[in-house]
ZAGU-380989 format. One line per 8 residues: for each residue x, y, z of C-alpha. Coordinates in Angstrom, 1 decimal. Last residue first. Example, Ala and Ser with C-alpha at 12.3 -4.5 7.8 and 13.67 -1.06 7.14 Angstrom:
! residues 2
13.7,-1.1,7.1; 12.3,-4.5,7.8 .
END
This chain:
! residues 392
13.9,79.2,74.9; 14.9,80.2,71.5; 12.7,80.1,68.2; 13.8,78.1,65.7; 12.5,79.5,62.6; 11.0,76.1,61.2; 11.4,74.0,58.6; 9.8,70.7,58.9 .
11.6,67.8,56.5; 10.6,65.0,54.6; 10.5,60.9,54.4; 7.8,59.8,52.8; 6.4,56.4,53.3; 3.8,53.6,51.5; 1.1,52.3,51.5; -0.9,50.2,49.3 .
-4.8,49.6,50.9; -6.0,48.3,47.8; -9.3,50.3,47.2; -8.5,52.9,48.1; -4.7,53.7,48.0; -2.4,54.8,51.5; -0.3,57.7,51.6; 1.5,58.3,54.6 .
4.2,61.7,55.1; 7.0,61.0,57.7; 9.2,63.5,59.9; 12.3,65.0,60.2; 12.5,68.5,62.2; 14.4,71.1,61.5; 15.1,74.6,62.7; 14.4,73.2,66.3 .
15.4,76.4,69.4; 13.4,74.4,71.5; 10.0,76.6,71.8; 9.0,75.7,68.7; 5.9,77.3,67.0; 2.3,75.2,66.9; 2.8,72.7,64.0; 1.7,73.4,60.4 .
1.3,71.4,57.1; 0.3,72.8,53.9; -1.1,71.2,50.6; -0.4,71.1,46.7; -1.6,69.6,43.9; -1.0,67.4,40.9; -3.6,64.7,39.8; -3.0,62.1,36.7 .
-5.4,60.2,34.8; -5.4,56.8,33.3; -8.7,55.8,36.0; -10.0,58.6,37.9; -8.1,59.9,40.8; -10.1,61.0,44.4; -7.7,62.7,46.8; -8.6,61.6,50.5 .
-8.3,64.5,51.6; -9.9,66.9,49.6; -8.8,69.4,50.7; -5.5,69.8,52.5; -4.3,71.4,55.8; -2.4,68.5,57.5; -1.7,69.4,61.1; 1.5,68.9,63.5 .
1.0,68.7,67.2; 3.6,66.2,67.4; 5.3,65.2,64.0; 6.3,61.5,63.6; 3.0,60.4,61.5; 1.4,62.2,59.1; -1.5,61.4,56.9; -3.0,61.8,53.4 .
-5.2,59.3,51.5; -5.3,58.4,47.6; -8.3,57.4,46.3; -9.0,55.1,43.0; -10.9,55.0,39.8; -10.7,52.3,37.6; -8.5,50.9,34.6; -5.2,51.1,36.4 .
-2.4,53.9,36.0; -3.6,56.3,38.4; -0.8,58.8,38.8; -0.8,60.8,42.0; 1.2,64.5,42.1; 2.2,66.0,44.8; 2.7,69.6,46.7; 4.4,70.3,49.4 .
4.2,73.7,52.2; 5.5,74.2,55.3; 3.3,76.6,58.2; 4.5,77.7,61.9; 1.7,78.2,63.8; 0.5,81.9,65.1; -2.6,82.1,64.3; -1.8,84.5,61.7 .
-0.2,82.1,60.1; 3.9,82.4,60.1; 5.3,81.1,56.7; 7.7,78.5,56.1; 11.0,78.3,53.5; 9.4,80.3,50.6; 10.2,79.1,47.5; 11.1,75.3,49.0 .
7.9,73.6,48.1; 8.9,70.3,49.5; 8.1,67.1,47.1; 5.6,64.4,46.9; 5.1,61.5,44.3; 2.4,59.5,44.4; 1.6,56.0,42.0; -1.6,54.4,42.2 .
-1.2,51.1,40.1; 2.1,50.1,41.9; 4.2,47.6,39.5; 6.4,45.4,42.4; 5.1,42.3,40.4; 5.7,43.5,37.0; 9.0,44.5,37.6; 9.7,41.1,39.2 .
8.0,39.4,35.8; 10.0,41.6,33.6; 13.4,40.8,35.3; 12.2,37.0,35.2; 11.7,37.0,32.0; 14.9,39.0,30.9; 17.1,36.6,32.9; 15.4,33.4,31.5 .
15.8,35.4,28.1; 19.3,35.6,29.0; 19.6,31.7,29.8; 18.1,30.8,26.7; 20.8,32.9,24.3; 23.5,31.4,26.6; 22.4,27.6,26.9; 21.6,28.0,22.4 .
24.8,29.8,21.9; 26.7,26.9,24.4; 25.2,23.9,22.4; 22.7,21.2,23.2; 19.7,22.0,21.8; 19.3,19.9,19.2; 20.0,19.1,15.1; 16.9,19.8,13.6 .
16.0,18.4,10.1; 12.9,19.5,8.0; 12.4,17.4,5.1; 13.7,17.0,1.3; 14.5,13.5,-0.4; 11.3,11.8,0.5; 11.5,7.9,0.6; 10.2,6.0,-2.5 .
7.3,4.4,-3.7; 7.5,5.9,-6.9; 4.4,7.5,-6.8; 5.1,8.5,-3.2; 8.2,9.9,-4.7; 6.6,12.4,-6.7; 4.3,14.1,-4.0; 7.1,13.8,-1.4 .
9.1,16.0,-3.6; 6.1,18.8,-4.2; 5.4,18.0,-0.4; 8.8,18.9,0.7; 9.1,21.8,-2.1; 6.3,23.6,0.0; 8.1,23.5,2.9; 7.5,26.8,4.0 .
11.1,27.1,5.2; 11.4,31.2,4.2; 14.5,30.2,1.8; 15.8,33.2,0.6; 19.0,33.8,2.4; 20.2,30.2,1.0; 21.2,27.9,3.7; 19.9,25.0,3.1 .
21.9,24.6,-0.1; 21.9,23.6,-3.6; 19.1,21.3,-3.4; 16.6,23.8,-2.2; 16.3,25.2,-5.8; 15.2,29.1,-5.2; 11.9,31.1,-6.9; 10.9,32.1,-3.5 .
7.4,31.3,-4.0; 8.7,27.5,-4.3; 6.4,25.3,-6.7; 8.5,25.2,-10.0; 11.6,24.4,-8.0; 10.3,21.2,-5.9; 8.8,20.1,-9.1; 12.4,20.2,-10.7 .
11.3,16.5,-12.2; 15.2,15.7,-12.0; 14.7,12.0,-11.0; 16.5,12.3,-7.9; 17.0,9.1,-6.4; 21.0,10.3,-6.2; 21.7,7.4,-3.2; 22.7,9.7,-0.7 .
20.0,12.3,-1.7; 19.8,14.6,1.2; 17.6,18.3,0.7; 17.2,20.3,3.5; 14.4,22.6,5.1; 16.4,23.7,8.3; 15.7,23.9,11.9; 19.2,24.7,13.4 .
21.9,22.8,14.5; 23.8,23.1,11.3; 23.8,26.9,12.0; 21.7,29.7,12.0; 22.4,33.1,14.0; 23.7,35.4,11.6; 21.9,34.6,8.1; 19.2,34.4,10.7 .
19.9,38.4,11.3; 20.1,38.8,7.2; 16.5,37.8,6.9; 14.8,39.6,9.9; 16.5,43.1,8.4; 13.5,43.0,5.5; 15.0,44.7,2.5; 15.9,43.1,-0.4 .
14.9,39.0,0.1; 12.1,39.3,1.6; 10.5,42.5,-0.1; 10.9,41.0,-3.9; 8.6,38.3,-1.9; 5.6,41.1,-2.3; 7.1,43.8,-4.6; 4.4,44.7,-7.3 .
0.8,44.8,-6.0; 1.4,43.6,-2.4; 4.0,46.0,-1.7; 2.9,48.8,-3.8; -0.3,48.7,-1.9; 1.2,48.3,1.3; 3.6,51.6,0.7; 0.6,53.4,-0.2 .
-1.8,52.5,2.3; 1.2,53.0,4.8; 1.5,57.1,3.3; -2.0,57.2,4.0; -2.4,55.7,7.8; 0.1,57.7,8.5; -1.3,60.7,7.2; -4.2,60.1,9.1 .
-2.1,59.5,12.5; -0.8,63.1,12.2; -4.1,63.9,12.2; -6.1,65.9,9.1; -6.4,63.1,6.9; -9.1,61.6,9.1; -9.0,57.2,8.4; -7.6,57.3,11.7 .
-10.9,58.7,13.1; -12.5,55.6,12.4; -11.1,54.3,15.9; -8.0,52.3,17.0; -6.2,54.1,19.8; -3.0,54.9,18.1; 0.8,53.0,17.5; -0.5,49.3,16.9 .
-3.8,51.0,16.0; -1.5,52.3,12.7; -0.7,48.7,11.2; -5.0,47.7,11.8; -5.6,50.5,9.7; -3.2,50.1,7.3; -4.7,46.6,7.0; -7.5,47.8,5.9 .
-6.4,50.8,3.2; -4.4,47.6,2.0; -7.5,45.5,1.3; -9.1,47.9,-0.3; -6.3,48.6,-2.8; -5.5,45.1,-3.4; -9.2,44.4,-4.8; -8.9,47.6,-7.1 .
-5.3,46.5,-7.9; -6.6,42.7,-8.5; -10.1,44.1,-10.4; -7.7,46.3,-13.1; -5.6,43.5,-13.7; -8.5,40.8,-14.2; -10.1,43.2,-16.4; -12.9,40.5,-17.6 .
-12.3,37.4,-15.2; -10.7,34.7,-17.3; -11.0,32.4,-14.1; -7.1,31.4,-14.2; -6.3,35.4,-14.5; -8.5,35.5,-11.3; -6.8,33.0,-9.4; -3.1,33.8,-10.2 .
-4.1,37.3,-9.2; -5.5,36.4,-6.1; -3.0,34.1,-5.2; -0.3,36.1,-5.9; -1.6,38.5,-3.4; -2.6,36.3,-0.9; 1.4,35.2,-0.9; 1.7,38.8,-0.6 .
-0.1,38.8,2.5; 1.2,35.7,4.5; 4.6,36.6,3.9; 4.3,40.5,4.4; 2.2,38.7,8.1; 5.2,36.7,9.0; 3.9,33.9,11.0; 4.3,30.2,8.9 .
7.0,31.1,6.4; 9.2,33.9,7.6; 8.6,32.7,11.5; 10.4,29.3,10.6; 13.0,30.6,8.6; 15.5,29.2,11.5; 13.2,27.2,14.9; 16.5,27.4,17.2 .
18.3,29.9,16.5; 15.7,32.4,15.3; 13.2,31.5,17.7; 15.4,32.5,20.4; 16.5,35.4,18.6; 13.0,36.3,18.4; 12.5,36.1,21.8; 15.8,37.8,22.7 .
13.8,40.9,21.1; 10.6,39.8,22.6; 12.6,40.1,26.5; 14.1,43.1,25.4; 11.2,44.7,24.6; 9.7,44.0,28.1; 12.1,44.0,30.5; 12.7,47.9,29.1 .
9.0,48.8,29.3; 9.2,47.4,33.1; 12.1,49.8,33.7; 11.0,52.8,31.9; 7.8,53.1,33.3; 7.4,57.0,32.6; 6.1,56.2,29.6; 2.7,54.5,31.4 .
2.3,50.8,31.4; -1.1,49.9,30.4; -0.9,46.0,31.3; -3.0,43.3,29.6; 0.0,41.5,28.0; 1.6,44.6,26.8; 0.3,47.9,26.2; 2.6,50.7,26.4 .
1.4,54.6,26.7; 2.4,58.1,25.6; -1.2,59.1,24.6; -0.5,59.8,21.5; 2.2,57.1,20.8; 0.1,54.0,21.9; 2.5,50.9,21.8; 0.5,47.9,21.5 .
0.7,44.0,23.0; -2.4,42.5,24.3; -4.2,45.9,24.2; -7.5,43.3,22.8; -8.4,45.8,19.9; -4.4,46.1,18.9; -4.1,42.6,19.2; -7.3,41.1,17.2 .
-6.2,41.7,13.5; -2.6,40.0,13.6; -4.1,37.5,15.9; -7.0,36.3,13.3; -3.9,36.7,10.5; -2.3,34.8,12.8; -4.8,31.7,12.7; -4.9,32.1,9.1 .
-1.0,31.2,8.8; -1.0,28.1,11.0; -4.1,26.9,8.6; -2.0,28.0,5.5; 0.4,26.4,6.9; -0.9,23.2,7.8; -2.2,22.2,4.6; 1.0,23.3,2.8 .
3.2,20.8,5.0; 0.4,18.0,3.5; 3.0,15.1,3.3; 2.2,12.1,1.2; 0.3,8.6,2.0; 1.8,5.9,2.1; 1.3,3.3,-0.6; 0.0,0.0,0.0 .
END
């Protein structure tokens, strides 16, 4: 009985609709989005703020080293199966192929008119990667407008007349794997020990990088697709004969692969602490040093602060005042406890007074509380009284 023959094309176009699906649903879902207007960074369900250098930091470089990762160990892998310029000029050339194949009347002039729609939509998805998605995009009058313009453009040109051109001219990702691949790496090869090769050159005729695999793995152009596997396998099932291109994958066992992994182990776990320490009600006080203290006319010695509270979750919260460490001393602020609405920051300013000293004290150290509601997160200020240190 004849086996039956490999179906690599199957399963990429399947891998491949699945992240077109996740291509389209990130920006909308703030799983991963950098929102330039309003200075923030979505990642993983968080809306980290600019000001969160650290965690932002963790993060990139942790998907940068990710890629590497993938890079070492999984090759092309990414070019073929993920890569949405893959994915969409492959479409492309479908389309075309397609509609030339149906005899459509103005086959040319209804692939650009099909090509331009589609590119005005996925420039609109590109730019809610870097702007809160909304139909005002589509505005030419916002900076995000004209983006969304000049990347209709470029996408359209792209997918009408460059597609694969793209891959092998000017995206970086291919000349990085040309770095980090080895023998150990996944690779689409060709082995014919015993020269079974009848010279059909179906395994040429279907690859949509125009290459022959059987000069080399390691051609800059090869996306492993495997679409020349199953145009061998194809043949030689016929034959009854074993397959002369597959995927091979040497291991893991090699100091790059232990030294790549080990830093994104390092990255991970800085982004996870970071993550973990992340306050959501952020306050930051300061002394308003201008003017030293004033005397009231009641005769207490007055200092005055001011702070600001960043609310960086998705509800509203309350910030409360206290002091501890300060006899006698009173907080004159209103309101007290400061109410924050979610994403928005608060800055204001408050006195604090004690009765005059008596003890000759120009300054005393004491502590300003904050505490969040809900959530109960506390934390301590150290400051300073100022005081005109009155003799005995």
């Amino acid at each position: 009985m004849a086996r039956a023959a490999s179906s690599w094309h199957g399963l990429r176009r399947r891998v491949q609709l699945v992240c077109f699906l996740i291509f389209v649903a990130l920006p909308f879902l703030n799983v991963i989005r950098a929102d330039i207007p309003r200075q923030r960074f979505y990642f993983a369900g968080y809306e980290l703020w600019i000001s969160e250098f650290a965690i932002i930091f963790f993060a990139l470089m942790f998907l940068m080293f990710l890629v590497v990762l993938a890079s070492v160990f999984l090759g092309r892998i990414f070019c073929g199966y993920l890569c949405p310029q893959m994915i969409f000029s492959e479409a492309a050339t479908w389309l075309e192929t397609w509609l030339k194949r149906k005899r459509v009347a103005q086959a040319r002039l209804v692939f650009l008119t099909a090509t331009a729609i589609a590119s005005s939509g996925l420039a609109f998805i590109f730019i809610s990667y870097f702007a809160e998605p909304s139909l005002s995009l589509f505005g030419t009058s916002t900076a995000a407008g004209i983006c969304g313009a000049v990347v209709t453009l470029l996408t359209f040109l792209d997918f009408a007349f460059v597609r694969q051109k793209f891959c092998t001219a000017a995206c970086p990702y291919g000349y990085l794997q040309g770095l980090l691949a080895d023998d150990r790496t996944l690779l689409v090869q060709y082995r014919d020990p015993d020269h079974a090769c009848i010279e059909c050159k179906k395994c040429v005729r279907v690859c949509p990088m125009e290459i022959d695999i059987r000069r080399s793995p390691f051609q800059i152009e090869c996306v492993h697709c495997g679409e020349c596997i199953d145009a061998c396998d194809s043949i030689m099932t016929r034959l009854d004969k074993p397959n002369l291109i597959g995927y091979t994958f040497g291991g893991f066992r090699d100091a790059k692969r232990v030294v790549v992994l080990a830093v994104l182990l390092c990255y991970a776990g800085g982004l996870f602490a970071a993550l973990a320490m992340r306050r959501e009600m952020l306050v930051r006080i300061d002394p308003v040093r201008e003017t030293l203290y004033r005397v009231g006319d009641d005769g207490r010695i007055y200092n005055r602060f001011r702070y600001q509270i960043d609310n960086r979750s998705r509800k509203a919260g309350e910030m409360v005042f206290s002091i501890h460490q300060l006899p006698g001393a009173a907080l004159a602020m209103a309101p007290n406890p400061v109410r924050v609405e979610p994403g928005k920051s608060r800055r204001g300013e408050f006195e604090i007074s004690r009765p005059a000293g008596k003890g000759g004290e120009l300054v005393t150290h004491f502590t300003i509380l904050t505490a969040t509601v809900p959530g109960q997160e506390s934390s301590e200020f150290p400051m300073t009284f100022l005081a005109p240190g009155d003799k005995p």
